[in-house]
ZAMARGU-4260 file (C-alpha; in steps of 0.2 Angstrom, whole numbers, plus 5000, padded with zeros to 4 digits):
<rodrens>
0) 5087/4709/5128 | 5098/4718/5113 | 5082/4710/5102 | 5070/4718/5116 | 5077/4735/5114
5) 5079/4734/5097 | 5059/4730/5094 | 5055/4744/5105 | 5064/4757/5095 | 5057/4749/5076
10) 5040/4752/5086 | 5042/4767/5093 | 5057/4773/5100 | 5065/4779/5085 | 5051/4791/5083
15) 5052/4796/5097 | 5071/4802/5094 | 5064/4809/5077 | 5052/4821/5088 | 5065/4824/5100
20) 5077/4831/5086 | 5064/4841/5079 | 5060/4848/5095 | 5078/4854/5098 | 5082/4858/5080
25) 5071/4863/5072 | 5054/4871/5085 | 5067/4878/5095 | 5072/4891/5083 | 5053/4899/5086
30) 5054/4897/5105 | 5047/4913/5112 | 5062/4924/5118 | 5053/4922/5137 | 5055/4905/5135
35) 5068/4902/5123 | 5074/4881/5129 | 5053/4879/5130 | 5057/4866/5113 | 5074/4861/5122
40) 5065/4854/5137 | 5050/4846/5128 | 5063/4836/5119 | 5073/4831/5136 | 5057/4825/5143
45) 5054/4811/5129 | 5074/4806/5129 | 5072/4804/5148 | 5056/4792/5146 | 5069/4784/5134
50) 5081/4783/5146 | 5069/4774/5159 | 5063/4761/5147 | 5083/4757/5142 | 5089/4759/5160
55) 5079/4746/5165 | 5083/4733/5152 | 5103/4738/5153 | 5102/4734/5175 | 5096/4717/5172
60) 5110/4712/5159 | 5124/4724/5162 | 5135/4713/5154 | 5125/4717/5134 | 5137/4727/5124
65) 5123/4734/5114 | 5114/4742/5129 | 5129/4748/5136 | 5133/4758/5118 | 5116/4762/5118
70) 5115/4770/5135 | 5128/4781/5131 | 5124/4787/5114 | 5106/4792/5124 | 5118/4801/5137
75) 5128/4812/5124 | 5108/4815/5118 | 5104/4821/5137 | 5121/4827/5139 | 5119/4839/5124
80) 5104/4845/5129 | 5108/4850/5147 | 5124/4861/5139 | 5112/4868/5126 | 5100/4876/5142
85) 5115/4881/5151 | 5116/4869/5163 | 5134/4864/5160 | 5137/4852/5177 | 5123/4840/5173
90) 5128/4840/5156 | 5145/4837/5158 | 5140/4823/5171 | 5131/4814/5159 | 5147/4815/5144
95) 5157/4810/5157 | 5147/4796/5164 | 5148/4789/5145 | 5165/4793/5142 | 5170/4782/5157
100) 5155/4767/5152 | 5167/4766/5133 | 5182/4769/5140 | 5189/4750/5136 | 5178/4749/5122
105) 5186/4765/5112 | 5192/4756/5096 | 5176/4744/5096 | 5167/4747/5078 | 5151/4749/5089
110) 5159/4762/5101 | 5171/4772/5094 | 5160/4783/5085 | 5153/4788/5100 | 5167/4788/5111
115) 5175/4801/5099 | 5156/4812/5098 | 5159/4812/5117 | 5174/4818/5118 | 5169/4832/5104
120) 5154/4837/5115 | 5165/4838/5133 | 5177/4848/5122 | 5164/4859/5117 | 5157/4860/5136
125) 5176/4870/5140 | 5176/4879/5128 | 5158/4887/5134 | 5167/4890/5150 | 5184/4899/5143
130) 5194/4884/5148 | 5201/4882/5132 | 5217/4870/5137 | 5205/4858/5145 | 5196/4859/5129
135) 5213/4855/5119 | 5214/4841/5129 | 5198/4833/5125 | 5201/4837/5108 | 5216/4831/5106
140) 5211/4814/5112 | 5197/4815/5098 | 5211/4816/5088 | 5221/4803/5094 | 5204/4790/5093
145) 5202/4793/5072 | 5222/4792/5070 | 5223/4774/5083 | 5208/4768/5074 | 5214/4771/5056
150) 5231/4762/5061 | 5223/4748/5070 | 5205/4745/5061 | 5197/4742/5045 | 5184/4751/5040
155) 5171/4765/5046 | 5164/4762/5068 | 5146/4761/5069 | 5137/4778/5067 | 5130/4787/5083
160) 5117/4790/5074 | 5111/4771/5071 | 5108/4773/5091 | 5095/4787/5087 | 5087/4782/5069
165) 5082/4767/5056 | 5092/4764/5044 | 5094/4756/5025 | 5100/4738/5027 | 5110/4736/5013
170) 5126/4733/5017 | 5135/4743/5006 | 5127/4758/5009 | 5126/4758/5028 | 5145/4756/5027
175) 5146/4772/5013 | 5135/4782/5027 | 5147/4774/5043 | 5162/4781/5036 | 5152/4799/5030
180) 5149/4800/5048 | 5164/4796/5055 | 5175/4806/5044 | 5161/4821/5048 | 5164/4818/5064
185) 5180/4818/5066 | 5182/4834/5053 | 5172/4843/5068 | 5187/4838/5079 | 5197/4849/5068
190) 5186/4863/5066 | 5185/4865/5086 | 5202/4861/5088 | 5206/4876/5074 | 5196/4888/5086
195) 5205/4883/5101 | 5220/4887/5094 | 5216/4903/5087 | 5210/4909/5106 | 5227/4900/5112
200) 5237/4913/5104 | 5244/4899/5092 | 5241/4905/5073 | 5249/4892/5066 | 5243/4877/5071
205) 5227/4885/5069 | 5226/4888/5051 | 5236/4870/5049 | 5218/4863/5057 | 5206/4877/5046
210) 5213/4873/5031 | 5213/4855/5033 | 5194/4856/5040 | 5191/4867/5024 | 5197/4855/5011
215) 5188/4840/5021 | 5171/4848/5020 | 5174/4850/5000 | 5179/4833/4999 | 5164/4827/5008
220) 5153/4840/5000 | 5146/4845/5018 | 5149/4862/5020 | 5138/4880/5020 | 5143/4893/5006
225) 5143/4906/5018 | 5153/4899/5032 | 5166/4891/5020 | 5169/4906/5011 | 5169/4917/5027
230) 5183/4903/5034 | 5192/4902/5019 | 5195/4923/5018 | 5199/4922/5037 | 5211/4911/5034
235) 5219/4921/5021 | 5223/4936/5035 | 5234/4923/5044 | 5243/4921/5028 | 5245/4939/5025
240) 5254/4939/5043 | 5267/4927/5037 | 5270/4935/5020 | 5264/4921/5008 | 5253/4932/4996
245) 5252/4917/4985 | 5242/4906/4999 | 5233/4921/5006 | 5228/4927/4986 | 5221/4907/4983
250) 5213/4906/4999 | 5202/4924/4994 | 5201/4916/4977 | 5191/4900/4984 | 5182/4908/4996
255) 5177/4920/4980 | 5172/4905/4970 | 5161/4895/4983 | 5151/4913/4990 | 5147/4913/4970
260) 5136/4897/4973 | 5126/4907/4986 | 5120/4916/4970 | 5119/4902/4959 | 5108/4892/4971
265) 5089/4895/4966 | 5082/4888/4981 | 5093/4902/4992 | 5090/4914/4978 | 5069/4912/4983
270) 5075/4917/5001 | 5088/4930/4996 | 5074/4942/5005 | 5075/4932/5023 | 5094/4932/5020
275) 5097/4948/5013 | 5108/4956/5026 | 5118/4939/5030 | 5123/4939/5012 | 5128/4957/5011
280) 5137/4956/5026 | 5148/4941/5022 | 5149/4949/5003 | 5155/4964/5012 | 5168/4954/5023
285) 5176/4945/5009 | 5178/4962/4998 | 5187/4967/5014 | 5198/4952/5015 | 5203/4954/5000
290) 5208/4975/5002 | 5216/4969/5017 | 5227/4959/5006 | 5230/4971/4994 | 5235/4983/5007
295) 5247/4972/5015 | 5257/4967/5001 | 5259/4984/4995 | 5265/4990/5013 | 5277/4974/5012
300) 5282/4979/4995 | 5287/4995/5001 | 5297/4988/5017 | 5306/4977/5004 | 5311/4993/4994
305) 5316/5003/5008 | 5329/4989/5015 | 5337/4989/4998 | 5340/4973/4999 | 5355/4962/4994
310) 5359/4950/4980 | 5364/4938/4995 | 5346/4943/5004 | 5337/4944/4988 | 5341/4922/4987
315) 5337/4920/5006 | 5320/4930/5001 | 5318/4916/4986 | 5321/4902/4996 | 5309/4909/5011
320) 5296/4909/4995 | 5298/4892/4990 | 5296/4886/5008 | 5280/4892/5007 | 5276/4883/4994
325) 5274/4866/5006 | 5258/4873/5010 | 5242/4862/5000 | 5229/4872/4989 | 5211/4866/4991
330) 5206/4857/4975 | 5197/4872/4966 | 5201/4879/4949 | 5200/4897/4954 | 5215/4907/4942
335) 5202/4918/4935 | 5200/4925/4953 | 5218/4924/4957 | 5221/4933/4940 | 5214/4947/4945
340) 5229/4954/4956 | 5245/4948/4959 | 5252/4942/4974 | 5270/4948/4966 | 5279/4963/4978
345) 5279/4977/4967 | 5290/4989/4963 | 5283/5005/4953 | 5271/5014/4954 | 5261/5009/4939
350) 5261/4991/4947 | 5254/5000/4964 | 5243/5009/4958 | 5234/4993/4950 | 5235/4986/4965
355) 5227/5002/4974 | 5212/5004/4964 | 5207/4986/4966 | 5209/4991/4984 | 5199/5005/4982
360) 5184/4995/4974 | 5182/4983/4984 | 5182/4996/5004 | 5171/5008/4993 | 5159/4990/4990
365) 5162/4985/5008 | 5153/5004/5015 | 5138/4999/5006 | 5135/4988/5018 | 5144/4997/5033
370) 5136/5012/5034 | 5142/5027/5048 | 5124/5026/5052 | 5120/5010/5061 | 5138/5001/5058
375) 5149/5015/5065 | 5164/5006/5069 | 5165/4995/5055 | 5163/5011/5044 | 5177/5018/5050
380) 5188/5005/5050 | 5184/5003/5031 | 5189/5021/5031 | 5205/5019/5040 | 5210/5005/5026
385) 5206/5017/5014 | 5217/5030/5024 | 5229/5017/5025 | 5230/5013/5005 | 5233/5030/5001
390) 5248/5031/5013 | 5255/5018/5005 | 5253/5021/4987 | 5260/5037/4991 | 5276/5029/4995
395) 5277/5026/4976 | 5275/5041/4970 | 5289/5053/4965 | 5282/5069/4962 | 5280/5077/4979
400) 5265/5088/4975 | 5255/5073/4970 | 5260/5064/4986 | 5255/5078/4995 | 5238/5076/4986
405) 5235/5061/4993 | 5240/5062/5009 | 5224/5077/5009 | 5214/5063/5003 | 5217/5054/5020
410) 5215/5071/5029 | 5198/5073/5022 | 5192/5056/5025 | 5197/5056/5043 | 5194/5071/5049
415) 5174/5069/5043 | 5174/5054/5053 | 5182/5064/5069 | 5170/5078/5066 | 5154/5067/5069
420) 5162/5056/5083 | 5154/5060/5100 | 5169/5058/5110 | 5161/5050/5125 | 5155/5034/5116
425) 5170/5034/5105 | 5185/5039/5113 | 5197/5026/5108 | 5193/5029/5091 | 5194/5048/5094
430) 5210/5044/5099 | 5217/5034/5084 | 5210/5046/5070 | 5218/5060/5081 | 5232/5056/5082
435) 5234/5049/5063 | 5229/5065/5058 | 5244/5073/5068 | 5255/5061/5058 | 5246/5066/5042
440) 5251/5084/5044 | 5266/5081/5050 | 5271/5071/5034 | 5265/5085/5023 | 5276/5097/5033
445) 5290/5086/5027 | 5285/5087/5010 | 5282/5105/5008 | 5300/5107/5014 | 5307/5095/5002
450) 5297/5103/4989 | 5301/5123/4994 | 5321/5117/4996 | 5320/5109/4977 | 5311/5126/4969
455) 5320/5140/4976 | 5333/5145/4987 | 5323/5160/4993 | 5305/5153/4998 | 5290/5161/4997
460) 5279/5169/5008 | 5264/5157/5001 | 5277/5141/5005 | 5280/5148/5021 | 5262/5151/5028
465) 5257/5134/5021 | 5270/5128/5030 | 5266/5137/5047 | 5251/5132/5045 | 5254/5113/5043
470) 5265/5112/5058 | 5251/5120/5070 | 5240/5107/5061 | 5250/5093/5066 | 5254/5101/5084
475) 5236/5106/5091 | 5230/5086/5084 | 5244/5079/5094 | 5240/5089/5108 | 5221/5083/5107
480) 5228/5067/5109 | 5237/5070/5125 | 5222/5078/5132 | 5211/5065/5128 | 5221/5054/5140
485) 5219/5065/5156 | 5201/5057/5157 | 5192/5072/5161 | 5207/5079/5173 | 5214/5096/5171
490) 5234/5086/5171 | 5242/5070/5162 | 5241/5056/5174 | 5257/5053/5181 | 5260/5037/5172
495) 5250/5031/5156 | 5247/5014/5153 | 5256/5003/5142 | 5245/5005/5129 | 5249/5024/5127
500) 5264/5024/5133 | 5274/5023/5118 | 5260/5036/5107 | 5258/5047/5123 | 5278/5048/5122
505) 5280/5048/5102 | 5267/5064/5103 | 5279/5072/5114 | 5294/5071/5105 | 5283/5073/5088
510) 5276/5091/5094 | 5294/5094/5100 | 5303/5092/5083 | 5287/5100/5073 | 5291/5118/5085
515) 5308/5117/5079 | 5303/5116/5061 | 5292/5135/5063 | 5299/5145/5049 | 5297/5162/5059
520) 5311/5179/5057 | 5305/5184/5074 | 5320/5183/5085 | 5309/5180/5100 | 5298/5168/5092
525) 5312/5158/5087 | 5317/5158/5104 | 5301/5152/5111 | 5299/5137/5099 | 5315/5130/5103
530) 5310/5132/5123 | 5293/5122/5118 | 5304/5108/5108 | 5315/5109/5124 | 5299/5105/5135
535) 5294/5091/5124 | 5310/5083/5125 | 5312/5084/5145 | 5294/5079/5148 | 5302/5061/5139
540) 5320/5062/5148 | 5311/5066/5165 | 5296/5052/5163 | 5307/5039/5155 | 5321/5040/5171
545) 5306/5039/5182 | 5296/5025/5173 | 5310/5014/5162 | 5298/5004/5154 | 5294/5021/5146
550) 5315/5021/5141 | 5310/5003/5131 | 5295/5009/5121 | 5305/5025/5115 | 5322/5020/5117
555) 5327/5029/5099 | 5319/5042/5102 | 5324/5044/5121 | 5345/5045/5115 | 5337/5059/5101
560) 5332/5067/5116 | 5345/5065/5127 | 5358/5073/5112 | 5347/5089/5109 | 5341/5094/5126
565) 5360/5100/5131 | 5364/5107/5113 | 5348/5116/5113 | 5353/5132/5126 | 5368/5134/5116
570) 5358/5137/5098 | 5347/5148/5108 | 5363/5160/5113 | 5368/5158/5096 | 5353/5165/5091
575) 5351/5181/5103 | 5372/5184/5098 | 5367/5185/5078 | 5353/5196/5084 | 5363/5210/5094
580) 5374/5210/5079
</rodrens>
């Protein structure tokens, strides 16, 4: 009956898989959008009438290996197809019915291919409905079938695909395509598996399974430019988390190098037209990546800096870096890219700066694409980087009117943004730019008093306005902040949630130091800003004892408040006494 089955597929049954695939492949991608699975259930139809003529044949020998294997490759078909139209129970019937027909037959060089594609695909079906620990299962019994099948067996397990398509009968080559496919197959094991991790909150393990399946689809040359080099720069940001700039800098490097083939490629080059805006876009990501990357290493040189770290740390920091090492690079020559910055933390200025403008040129590259018109909140996260890189670069500079400088750059930049943000569609942002400009000003109060305290013991009047004027900068963004969060209401809720908790609380005691800081020789003035920094401070105490996860969110700051509120009243007499004298 094998011999039976077999004639009818060399006469016409493997064509008929051939228009099935073409159906669901290929047609389907022009499906109206009233009908989009119209292709989909064409192709279900002839794999049914498959189905029939093979159901038949496997009920009167039941005891035929082939027809076994073959009736459950034809399900993984059906069962595919089912999940593809949204119609996840009868496709999960039909994986599951062929999972438990191979079950005992899971190592067998004609089952095991298929075993592990079913396995892939029930995976797959959990992870459509957000079930991704019943998808790590699956998964990780995929696994475990290519691992027991290397330890126990020789060779590549037929290709599912054999079930489905003729093909070339010399020996040597079936078995040079048997192992392609099971190697692919179990390569896809890893990419979902790196996917399921990710959405498990587990970083690690899922750039352990992205950069295996990344350096397995260069090996096997199977892989798409655009999605390799997207998945390579991804994978840098987990990097950057961990502070290896050396893997995250060769990571942006290959994923540089393999994007250039996109360019290189003639026959994409023709279509460059069709795929205009997916290139831009993933040009436009990696450009970002690699600013991203730039960014963090100078905030993590400056962190570095600011711990003043000792000889004793400095060799625990060196051995950290060479434990870092352990991690494999994929077999690309890329030092041109990785040549063009360091992954080194800096120490000056010079060597920031470097790193800045680099920064620079590649977020100013990325707006090209991500335009406030159309891309809104891409653009403004490319401008928040930029915001973020002069911050930081400031941190380098010694000379406090240049810092100063910069910090009005990122004044500038945000405050256009804020002024063509409708605050209904965009509140969250509205918030975030609010209240960094708040910090913004605030910082630049600090440096116009460092700077008037180093120039003259008498300050100007000049000084002193610009001063007064920075402060009520700072306080009125602050407090457009806090009434963004009464929602429309005419009061502050009585509790915020967690997630403004801490920056509803940190305005508070923000706008309470920054009324303290007033240079004002009015007697009465001076009195009324040290009654408003007062306020500030007994809006925290009194919602902290009422709320204590607000105590753990701002529990510095809360003992800062604690201090001053009783010493406050006694600088206010102070201050009425030098008056009447």
């Amino acid at each position: 009956m094998a011999t039976e089955w077999q004639n009818y597929l060399d006469e016409e049954g493997f064509s008929q898989f051939e228009e099935a695939r073409k159906l669901s492949d290929e047609y389907s991608l022009d499906d109206p959008e009233d009908d989009p699975y119209l292709s989909k259930y064409k192709a279900r139809e002839i794999l049914c009438s498959i189905k029939e003529k093979l159901k038949s044949q496997f009920e009167a020998n039941p005891d035929c290996e082939h027809l076994r294997f073959a009736s459950a490759a034809l399900d993984v078909k059906l069962g595919s197809n089912y999940v593809d139209t949204e119609e996840l129970p009868t496709g999960e019937e039909h994986l599951l019915r062929a999972l438990d027909e191979l079950e005992k037959y899971r190592l067998h060089k004609d089952a095991s291919n298929i075993y592990h594609s079913i396995l892939n695909n029930i995976g797959i079906l959990w992870t459509g409905r957000r079930n991704q620990k019943k998808a790590l299962e699956y998964f990780l019994r995929a696994e475990s079938v290519y691992n027991d099948w290397k330890q126990e067996a020789s060779g590549s397990p037929k290709s599912i695909e054999e079930y489905y398509r003729k093909f070339d009968e010399d020996s040597e080559k079936l078995e040079y395509q048997r192992n392609q496919a099971f190697e692919a197959t179990y390569t896809h094991t890893l990419y979902y598996m790196a996917q399921v991790h990710a959405k498990l909150g587990d970083s690690k393990q899922s750039a352990q399974y992205c950069q295996t399946t990344l350096q397995r689809q260069l090996d096997s040359q199977t892989y798409d430019p655009y999605d390799w080099s997207i998945n390579a720069a991804t994978l840098s940001q987990y990097y950057i988390t961990v502070g290896d700039f050396r893997q995250a800098r060769h990571c942006l490097a290959c994923s540089q190098l393999i994007f250039q083939e996109i360019e290189a490629n003639g026959s994409i080059k023709k279509d460059m037209e069709t795929y205009e805006e997916k290139y831009t876009q993933a040009k436009a990501d990696i450009e970002i990546c690699w600013a991203k990357y730039g960014i963090a290493l100078l905030e993590e040189s400056k962190d570095l800096l600011m711990k003043e770290v000792e000889d004793k740390g400095a060799e625990e920091k060196k051995s950290t870096n060479d434990e870092k090492m352990k991690y494999q690079n994929f077999n690309l020559e890329v030092t041109f890219h990785e040549d063009k910055i360091t992954c080194d933390f800096v120490q000056v200025f010079s060597d920031a700066r470097e790193v800045f403008l680099k920064v620079q040129k590649w977020l100013n590259d990325a707006k090209e694409f991500y335009v406030f018109d159309g891309r809104c909140t891409d653009h403004i996260e490319v401008i928040q980087d930029q915001s973020r890189a002069f911050k930081v670069l400031a941190f380098f500079e010694m000379d406090l009117e240049r810092q100063c400088k910069m910090h009005k750059r990122r004044i500038d930049m945000l405050a256009a943004i804020v002024g063509e943000l409708n605050p209904q569609h965009y509140l969250l942002i509205m918030r975030q730019l609010t209240f960094e400009l708040a910090e913004i000003f605030s910082q630049m109060v600090d440096l116009k008093y460092s700077i008037m305290e180093s120039e003259s013991p008498t300050p100007s009047r000049h000084i002193i306005k610009k001063i007064n004027t920075l402060i009520q900068q700072s306080i009125e963004h602050y407090q457009t902040y806090m009434d963004s969060l009464k929602d429309g209401k005419p009061e502050l809720p009585e509790e915020f949630s967690d997630s403004n908790t801490r920056p509803a609380l940190i305005a508070k005691f923000c706008m309470g130091r920054l009324h303290s800081k007033f240079l004002v020789s009015d007697v009465q003035q001076r009195l009324e800003n040290i009654k408003k920094t007062s306020a500030c401070y007994e809006f925290i105490i009194n919602y902290c004892d009422k709320f204590p996860h607000g105590a753990e969110v701002v529990a510095l700051e809360l003992s800062v408040c604690r201090e001053m509120v009783p010493l406050l009243p006694v600088k206010m007499e102070k201050i009425r006494q030098q008056a009447e004298m």
